[in-house]
C-alpha positions as semicolon CSV with decimal commas, in nm:
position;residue;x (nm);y (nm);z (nm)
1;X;-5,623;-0,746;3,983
2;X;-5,298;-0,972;3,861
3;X;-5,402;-0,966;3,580
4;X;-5,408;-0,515;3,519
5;X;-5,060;-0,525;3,683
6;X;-4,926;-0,782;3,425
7;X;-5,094;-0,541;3,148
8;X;-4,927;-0,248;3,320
9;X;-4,582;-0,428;3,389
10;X;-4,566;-0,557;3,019
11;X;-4,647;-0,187;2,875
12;X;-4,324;-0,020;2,975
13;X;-4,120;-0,278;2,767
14;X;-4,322;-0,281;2,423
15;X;-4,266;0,100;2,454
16;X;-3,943;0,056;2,505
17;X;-3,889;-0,151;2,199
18;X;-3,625;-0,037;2,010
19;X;-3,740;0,110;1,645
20;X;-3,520;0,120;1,319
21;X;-3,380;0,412;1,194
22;X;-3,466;0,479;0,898
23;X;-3,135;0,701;0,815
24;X;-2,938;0,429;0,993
25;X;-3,133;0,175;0,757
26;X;-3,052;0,322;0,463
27;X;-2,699;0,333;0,514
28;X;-2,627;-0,013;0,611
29;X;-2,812;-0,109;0,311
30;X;-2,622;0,122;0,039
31;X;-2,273;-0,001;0,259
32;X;-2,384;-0,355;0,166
33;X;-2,453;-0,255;-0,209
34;X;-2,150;-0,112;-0,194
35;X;-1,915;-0,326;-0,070
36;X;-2,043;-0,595;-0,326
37;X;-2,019;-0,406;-0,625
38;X;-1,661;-0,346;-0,467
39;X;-1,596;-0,713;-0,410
40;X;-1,751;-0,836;-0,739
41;X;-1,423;-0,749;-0,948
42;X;-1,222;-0,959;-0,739
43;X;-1,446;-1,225;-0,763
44;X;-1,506;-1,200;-1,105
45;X;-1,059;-1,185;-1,087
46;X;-1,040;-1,525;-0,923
47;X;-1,296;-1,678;-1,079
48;X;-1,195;-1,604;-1,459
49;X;-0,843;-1,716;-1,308
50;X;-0,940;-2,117;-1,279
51;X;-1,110;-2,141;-1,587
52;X;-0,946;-2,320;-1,932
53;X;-0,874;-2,068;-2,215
54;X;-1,164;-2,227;-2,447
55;X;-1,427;-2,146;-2,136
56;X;-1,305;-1,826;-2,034
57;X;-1,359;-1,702;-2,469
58;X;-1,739;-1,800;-2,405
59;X;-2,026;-1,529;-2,432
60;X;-2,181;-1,468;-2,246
61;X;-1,926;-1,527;-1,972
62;X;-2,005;-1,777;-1,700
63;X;-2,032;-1,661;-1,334
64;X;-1,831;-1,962;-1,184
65;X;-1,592;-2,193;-1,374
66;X;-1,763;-2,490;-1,538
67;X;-1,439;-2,750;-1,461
68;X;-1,196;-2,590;-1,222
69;X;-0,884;-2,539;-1,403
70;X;-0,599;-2,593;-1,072
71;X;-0,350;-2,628;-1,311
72;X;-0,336;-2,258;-1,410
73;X;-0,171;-2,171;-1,145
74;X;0,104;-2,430;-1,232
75;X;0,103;-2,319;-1,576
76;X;0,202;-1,951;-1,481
77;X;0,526;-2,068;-1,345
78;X;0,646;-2,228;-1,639
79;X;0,507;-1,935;-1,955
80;X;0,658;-1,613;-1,717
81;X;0,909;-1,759;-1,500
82;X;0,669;-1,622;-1,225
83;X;0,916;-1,708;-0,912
84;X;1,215;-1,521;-1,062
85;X;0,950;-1,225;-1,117
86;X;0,819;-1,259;-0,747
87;X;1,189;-1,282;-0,587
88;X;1,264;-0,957;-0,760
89;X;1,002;-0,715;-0,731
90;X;0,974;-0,856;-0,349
91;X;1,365;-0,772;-0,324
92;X;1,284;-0,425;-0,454
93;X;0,996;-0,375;-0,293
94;X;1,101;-0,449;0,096
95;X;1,462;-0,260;0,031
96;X;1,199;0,030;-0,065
97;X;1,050;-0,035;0,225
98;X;1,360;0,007;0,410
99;X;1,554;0,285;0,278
100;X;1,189;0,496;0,291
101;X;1,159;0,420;0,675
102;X;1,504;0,541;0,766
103;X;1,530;0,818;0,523
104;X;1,213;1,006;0,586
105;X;1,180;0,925;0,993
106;X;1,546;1,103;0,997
107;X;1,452;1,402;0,803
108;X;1,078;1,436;0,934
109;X;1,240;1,391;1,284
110;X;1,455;1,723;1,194
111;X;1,165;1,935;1,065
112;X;0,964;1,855;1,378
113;X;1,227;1,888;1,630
114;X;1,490;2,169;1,498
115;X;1,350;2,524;1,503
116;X;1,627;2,748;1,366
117;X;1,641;2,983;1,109
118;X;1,515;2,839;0,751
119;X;1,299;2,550;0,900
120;X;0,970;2,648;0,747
121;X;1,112;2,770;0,422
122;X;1,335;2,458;0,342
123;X;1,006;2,256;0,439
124;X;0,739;2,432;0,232
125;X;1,064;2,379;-0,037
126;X;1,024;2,042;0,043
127;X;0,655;2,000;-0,047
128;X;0,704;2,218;-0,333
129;X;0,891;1,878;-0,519
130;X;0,552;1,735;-0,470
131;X;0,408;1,936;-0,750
132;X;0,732;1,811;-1,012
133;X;0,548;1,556;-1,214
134;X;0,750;1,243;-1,271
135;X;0,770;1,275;-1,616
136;X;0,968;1,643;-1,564
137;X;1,250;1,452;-1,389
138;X;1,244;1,101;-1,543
139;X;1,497;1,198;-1,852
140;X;1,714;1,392;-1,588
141;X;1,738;1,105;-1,388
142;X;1,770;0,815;-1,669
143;X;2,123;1,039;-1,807
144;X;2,261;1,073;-1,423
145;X;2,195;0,671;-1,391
146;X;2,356;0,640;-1,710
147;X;2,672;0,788;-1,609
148;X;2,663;0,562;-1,307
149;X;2,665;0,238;-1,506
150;X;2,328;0,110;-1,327
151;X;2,145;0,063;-1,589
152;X;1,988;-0,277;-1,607
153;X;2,052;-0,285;-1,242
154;X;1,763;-0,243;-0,939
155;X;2,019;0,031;-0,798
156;X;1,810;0,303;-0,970
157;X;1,461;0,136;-0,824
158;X;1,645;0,121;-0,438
159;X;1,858;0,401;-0,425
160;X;1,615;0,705;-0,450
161;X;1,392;0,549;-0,131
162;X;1,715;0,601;0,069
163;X;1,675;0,973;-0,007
164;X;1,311;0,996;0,120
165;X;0,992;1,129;0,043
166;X;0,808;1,442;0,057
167;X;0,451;1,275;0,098
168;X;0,614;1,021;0,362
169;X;0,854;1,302;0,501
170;X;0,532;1,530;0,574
171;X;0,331;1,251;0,746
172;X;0,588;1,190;0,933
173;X;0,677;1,516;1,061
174;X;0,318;1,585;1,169
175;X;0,351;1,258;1,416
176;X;0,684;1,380;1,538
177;X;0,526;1,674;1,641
178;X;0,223;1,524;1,856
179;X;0,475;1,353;2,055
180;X;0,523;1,528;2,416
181;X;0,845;1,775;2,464
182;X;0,896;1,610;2,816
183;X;0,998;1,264;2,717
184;X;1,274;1,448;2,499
185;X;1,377;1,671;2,832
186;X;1,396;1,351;3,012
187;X;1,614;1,211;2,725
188;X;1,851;1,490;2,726
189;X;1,868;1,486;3,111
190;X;1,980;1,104;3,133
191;X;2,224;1,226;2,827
192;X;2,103;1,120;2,487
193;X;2,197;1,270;2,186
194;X;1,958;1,388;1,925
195;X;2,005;1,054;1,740
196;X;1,959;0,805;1,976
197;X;1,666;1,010;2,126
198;X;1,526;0,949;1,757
199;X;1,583;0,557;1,779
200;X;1,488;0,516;2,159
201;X;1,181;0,751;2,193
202;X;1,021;0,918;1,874
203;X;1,073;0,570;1,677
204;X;0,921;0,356;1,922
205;X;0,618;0,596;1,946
206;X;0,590;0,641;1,599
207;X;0,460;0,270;1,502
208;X;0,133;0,364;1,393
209;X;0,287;0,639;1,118
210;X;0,560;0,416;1,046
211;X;0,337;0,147;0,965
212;X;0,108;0,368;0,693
213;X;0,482;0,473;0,547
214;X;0,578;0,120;0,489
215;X;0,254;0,014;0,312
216;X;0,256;0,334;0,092
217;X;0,612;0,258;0,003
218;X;0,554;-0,101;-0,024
219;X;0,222;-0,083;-0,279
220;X;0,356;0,190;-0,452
221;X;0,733;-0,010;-0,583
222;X;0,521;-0,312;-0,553
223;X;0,288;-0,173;-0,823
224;X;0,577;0,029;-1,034
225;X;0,553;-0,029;-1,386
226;X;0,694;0,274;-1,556
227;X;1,072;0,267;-1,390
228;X;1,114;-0,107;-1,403
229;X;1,049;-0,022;-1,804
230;X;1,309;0,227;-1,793
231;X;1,601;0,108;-1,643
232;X;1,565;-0,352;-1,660
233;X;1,637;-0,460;-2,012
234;X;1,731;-0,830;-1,900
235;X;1,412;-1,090;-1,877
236;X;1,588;-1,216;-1,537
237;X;1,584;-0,916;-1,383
238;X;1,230;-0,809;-1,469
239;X;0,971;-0,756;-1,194
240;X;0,559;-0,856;-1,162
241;X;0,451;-0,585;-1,390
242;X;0,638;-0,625;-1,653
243;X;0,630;-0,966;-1,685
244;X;0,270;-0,944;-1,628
245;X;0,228;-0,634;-1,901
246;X;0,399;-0,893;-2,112
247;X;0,110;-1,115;-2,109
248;X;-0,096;-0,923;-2,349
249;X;0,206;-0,828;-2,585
250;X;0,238;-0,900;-2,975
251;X;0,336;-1,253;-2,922
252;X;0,041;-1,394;-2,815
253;X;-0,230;-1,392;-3,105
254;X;-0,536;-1,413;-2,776
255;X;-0,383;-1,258;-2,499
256;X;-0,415;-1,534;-2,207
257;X;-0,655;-1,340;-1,967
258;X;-0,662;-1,639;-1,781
259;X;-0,317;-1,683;-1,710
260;X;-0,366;-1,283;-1,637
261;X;-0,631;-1,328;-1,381
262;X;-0,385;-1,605;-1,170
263;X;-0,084;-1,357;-1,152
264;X;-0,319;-1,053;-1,070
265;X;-0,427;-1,327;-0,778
266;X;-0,113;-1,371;-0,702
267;X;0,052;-1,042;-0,677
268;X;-0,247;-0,928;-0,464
269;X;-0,166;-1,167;-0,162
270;X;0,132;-1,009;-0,046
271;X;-0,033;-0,663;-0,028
272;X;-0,346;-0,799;0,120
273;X;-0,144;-1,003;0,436
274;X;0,082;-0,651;0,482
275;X;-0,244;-0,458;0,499
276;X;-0,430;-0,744;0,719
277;X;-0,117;-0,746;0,934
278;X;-0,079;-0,401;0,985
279;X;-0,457;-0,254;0,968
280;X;-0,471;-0,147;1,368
281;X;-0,161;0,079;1,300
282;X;-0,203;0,196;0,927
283;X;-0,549;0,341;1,070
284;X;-0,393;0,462;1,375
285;X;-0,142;0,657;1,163
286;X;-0,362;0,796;0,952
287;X;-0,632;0,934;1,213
288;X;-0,293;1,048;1,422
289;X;-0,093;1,237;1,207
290;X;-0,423;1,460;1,137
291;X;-0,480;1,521;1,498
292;X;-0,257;1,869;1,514
């Protein structure tokens, strides 16, 4: 008799065993493929970045370094002056960062909170600019820097962020516009201003948007090649990509695609700590400002 009730009492949990999806299966497994064919040109970056010159010419190429060449990453220093080029496009990149923050917060604040006449037609305006290529304004832009004397300067790489962005100006405004009318009633009722309702309430809310703003802004002068070009003409003021693009220029007979590989390592770690640092908010801004 114990022995049919132990039958019957084990039953119930071998039916209840839990049985693979198959769907569910298959997607973990093409995530995994994925997300090492992803990771395999990193690895392939920082591995080709401590081998020697004569190893890294051999064919077929070797997975993992043979002798682990450390001193690359001393050698980088001293053939591309690689602190001076840090120091500067870090300067430019975080006043960027700045000057995009303020700017487009203060106008995206306007276009979600003002509703008079105009509003909608200076805003579609607005995203019109999106559609101007860079090349249509780039001469435009090089004479009026010109006649400003700041050429050769990083005044023409700072100055425009301070003027904002549609893209960032756009996210923005769709944040602004989730955020409840009744903390701005209670605002004006203790007797704030527009502007320091802006800095005490919708700032303060907005961390998650301003968060995705300040990474866009950061990767995007952090990566700039094509203005740095334009306007820098002295070696001390050049940033990471052009000292890096000047790695496989005419004066090297075999470009040095190790030395490459160590300052591609290099300039990846600050974007990779900004986007560890911030990756609760930069995906909280960018689920939020799609929620209206």
């Amino acid at each position: 008799m114990s022995i049919v009730k132990t039958a019957n009492h084990r039953a119930p949990a071998s039916a209840h065993r839990r049985r693979v999806d198959p769907v569910k299966a298959a997607s973990f497994i093409t995530l995994l493929i994925t997300t090492f064919l992803m990771l395999l040109p990193l690895f392939f970056m920082v591995s080709t970045s401590l081998k020697s010159k004569r190893e890294m010419l051999k064919f077929p190429p070797t997975f993992l370094p043979e002798s682990w060449a450390w001193s690359n990453y001393r050698e980088i220093f001293d053939t591309l002056h690689f602190g001076t080029l840090y120091k500067n496009s870090l300067t430019i990149a975080v006043l960027t960062v700045i000057g995009t923050l303020i700017s487009s917060a203060l106008v995206a604040y306007g276009f979600a909170r003002f509703r008079g006449r105009g509003n909608q037609f200076l805003f579609i305006l607005l995203l019109s600019t999106m559609m101007l290529p860079y090349p249509a304004i780039m001469i435009p832009q090089f004479v009026l820097f010109s006649h400003m004397n700041w050429i050769d300067t990083f005044l023409p790489l700072i100055v425009p962020a301070f003027f904002g962005s549609a893209y960032n100006i756009f996210l923005l405004r769709q944040f602004f516009s989730t955020l409840p009318e009744e903390l701005f009633d209670a605002g004006r009722i203790d007797g704030c201003g527009e502007l320091r309702m802006w800095w005490t309430i919708a700032l303060p809310l907005s961390a998650p948007a301003l968060a995705t703003v300040a990474i866009f802004a950061f990767i995007y002068s952090w990566n700039d090649l094509l203005t740095p070009v334009l306007y820098l003409s002295s070696s001390e003021k050049f940033t990471l990509p052009v000292g890096m693009a000047s790695l496989t220029s005419s004066r090297f007979r075999i470009p040095p695609w190790h030395l490459l590989m160590v300052a591609s390592v290099l300039a990846m770690l600050p974007i990779v700590t900004l986007f560890a640092v911030a990756q609760k908010q930069f995906v909280e801004g960018i689920v939020l400002t799609g929620i209206k």
